[in-house]
C-alpha positions as CSV (number, residue, x, y, z in Angstrom):
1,X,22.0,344.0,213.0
2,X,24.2,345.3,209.8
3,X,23.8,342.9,207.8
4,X,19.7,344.1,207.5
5,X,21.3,347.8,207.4
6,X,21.5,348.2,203.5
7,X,20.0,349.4,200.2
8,X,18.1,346.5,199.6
9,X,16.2,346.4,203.2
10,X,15.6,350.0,202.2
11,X,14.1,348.9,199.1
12,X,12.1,346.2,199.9
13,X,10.9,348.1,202.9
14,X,10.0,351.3,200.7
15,X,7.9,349.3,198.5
16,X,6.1,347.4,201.1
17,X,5.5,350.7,203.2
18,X,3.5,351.8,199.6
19,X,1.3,348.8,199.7
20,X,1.5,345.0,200.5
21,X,3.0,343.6,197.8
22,X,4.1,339.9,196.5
23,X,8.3,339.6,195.7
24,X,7.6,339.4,192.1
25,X,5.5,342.6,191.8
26,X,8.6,343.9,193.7
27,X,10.9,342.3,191.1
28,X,8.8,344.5,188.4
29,X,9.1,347.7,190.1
30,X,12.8,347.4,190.7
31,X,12.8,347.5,187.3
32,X,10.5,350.0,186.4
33,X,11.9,352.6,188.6
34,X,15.8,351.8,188.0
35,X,16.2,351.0,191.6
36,X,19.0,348.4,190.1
37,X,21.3,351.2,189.9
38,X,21.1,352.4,193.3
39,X,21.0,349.1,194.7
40,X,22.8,345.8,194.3
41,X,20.7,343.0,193.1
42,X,21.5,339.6,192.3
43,X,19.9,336.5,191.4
44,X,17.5,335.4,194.1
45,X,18.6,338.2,196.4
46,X,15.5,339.8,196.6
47,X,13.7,336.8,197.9
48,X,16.5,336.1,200.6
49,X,16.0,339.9,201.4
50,X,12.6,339.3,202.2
51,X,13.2,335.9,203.8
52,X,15.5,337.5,206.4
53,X,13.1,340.5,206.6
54,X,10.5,338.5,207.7
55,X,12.7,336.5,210.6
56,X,13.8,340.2,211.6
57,X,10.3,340.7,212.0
58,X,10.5,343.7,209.6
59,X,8.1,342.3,207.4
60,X,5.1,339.6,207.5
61,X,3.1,337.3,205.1
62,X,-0.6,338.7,204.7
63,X,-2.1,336.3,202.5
64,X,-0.9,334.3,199.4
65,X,-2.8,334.1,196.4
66,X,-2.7,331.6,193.3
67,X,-3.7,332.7,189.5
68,X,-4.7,329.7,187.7
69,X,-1.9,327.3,186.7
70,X,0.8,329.7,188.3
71,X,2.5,329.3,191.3
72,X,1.5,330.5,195.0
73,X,2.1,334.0,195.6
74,X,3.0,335.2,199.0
75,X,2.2,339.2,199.9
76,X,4.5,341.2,202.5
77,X,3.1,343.9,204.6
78,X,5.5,345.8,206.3
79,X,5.3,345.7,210.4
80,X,5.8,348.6,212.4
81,X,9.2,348.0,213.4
82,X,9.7,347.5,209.7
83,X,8.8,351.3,209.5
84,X,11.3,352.7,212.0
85,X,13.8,350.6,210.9
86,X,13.1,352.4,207.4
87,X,13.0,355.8,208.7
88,X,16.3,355.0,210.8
89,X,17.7,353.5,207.4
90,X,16.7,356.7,205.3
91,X,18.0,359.2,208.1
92,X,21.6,357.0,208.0
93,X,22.0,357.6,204.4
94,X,20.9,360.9,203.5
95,X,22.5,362.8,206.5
96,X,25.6,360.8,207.3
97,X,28.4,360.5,204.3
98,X,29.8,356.9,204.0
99,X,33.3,355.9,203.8
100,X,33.1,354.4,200.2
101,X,35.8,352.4,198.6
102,X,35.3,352.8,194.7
103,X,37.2,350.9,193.0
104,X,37.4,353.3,189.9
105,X,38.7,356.0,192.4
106,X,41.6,353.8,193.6
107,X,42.2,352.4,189.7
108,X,43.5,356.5,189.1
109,X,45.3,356.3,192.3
110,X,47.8,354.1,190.0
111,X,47.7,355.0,186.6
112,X,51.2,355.6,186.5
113,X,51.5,351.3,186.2
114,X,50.1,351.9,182.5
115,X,51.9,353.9,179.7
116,X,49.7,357.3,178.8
117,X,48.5,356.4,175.2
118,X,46.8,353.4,177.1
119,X,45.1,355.4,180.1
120,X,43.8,357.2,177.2
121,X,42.1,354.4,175.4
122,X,40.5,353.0,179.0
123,X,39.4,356.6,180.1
124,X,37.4,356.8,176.6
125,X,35.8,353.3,177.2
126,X,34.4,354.6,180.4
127,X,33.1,357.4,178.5
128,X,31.8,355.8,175.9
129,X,30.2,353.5,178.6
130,X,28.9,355.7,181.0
131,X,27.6,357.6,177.8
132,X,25.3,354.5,176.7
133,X,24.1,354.5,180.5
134,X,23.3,358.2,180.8
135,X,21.1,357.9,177.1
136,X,19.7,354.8,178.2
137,X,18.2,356.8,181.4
138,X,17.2,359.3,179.9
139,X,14.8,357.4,177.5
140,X,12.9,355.8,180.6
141,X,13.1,359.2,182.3
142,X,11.5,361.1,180.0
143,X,8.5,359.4,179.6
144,X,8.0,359.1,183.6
145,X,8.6,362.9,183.9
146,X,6.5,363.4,181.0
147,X,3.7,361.4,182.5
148,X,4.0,363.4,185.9
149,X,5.7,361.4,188.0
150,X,6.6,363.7,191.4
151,X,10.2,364.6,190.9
152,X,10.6,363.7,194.9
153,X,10.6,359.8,193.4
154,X,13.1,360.4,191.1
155,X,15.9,362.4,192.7
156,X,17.9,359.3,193.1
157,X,17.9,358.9,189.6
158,X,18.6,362.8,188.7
159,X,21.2,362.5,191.1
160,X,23.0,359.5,189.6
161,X,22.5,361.2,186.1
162,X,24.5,364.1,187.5
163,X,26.9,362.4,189.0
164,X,27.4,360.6,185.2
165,X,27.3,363.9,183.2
166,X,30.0,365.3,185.8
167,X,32.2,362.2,185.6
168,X,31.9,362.3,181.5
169,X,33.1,366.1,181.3
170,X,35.6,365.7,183.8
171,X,36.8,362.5,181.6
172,X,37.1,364.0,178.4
173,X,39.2,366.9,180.1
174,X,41.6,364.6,181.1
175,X,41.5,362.6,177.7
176,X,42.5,365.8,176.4
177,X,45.2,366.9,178.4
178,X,46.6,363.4,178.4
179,X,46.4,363.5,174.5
180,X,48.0,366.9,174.2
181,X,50.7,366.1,176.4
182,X,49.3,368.6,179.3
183,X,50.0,365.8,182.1
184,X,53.6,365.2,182.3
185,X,53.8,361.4,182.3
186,X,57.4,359.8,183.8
187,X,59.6,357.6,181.6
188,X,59.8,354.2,181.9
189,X,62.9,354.7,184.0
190,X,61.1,356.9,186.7
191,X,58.7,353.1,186.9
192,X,59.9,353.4,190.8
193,X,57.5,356.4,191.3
194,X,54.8,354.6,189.8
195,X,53.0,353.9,193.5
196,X,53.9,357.2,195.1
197,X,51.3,358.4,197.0
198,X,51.1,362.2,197.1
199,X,51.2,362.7,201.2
C-alpha cells in the first residue's frame, strides 16, 4: 500500500526497530536527531502514522504505562513484517532516484515573469535563509559529533548540509552575475518569451 510507503513509516519504523518505544519518546527523538528535516511532520501526524502502522500490522502495542498524574502511555514494538517492510523501504530510497517536483526548481524555470533587480533580492533571501539553517545545524552537530555519535547516523544530515552549502555558493554566483549584468535579462517588450522553455 503507498500511502504506508513514505519517510515517516521509515521513521517510525527505524526508531521502533532500536527499541520499543512510546509516540512521545518518538516525538523527542525526531527532534533530537533533526529527522524533521528529512521528513515531513505535522501536527498529530506521528500518532496517525503509528495508528495506521499498527492496522498495517507493521507495528503492535507491547504494554502501556502511566507515570503518576500523567496520561497512559502506549509502547510500539515493531513486528516482523514491520522489518521487511523497512528494509524494502530503505532499499527504495537509497538505490532508486525519485522523480521530485521541487517547487524551488520550477520557481527558476520562470524567473523571467520578474524584473532582474528583483530575482536578485529573492535569491539573497534564500541565502540568507538557507544560511541561518546550515549555522543552526551545525550547532547541534557539533556537539553530537563531538560526543561520538557514529557518523553512519548522521549521513542524512551531512548530506542535507552539503546539499545547502552547494545551493548557497551556487546562489551567490548567480546573485553576482545577475548584479553585474553577466545574465542578459530581455526587456519588457521581449515579456512574450518570458515562459519559453529551452527544448
Amino acid at each position: 500500500m503507498r500511502a504506508l510507503r513514505t519517510p515517516l513509516t521509515m521513521a517510525v519504523l527505524s526508531l521502533l526497530r532500536e527499541q520499543p518505544r512510546h509516540p512521545y519518546e518518538m516525538q523527542a527523538l525526531v527532534r533530537e536527531r533533526h529527522i524533521g528535516e528529512v521528513v515531513k511532520l505535522r501536527g498529530g501526524s506521528l500518532y496517525d502514522a503509528i495508528r495506521r502502522l499498527e492496522r498495517a500490522g507493521l507495528v503492535q502495542p507491547v504494554e502501556t504505562t502511566r507515570a503518576g498524574t500523567r496520561p497512559e502511555r502506549t509502547v510500539y514494538a515493531i513486528t516482523d513484517s514491520g522489518r521487511e517492510t523497512l528494509r524494502s523501504l530503505v532499499r527504495e530510497y537509497v538505490g532508486t532516484p525519485a522523480e521530485e517536483y521541487p517547487t524551488f526548481t520550477a520557481g527558476l524555470a520562470h524567473l523571467l515573469n520578474l524584473d532582474r533587480d528583483e530575482v536578485a533580492l529573492l535569491l539573497q533571501s534564500r541565502i540568507d535563509a538557507l544560511q541561518a539553517e546550515l549555522d543552526d545545524t551545525d550547532r547541534h552537530l557539533t556537539p553530537l559529533q563531538r560526543a561520538g555519535v557514529p557518523r553512519i547516523v548522521l549521513l542524512e544530515v551531512e548530506y542535507t548540509q552539503t546539499l545547502r552549502r552547494t545551493e548557497i555558493e551556487w546562489l551567490r554566483q548567480v546573485v553576482r552575475a545577475i548584479e553585474a549584468g553577466a545574465l542578459p535579462w530581455p526587456t519588457e517588450e521581449a515579456d512574450s518569451t518570458a515562459t519559453r522553455r529551452v527544448p
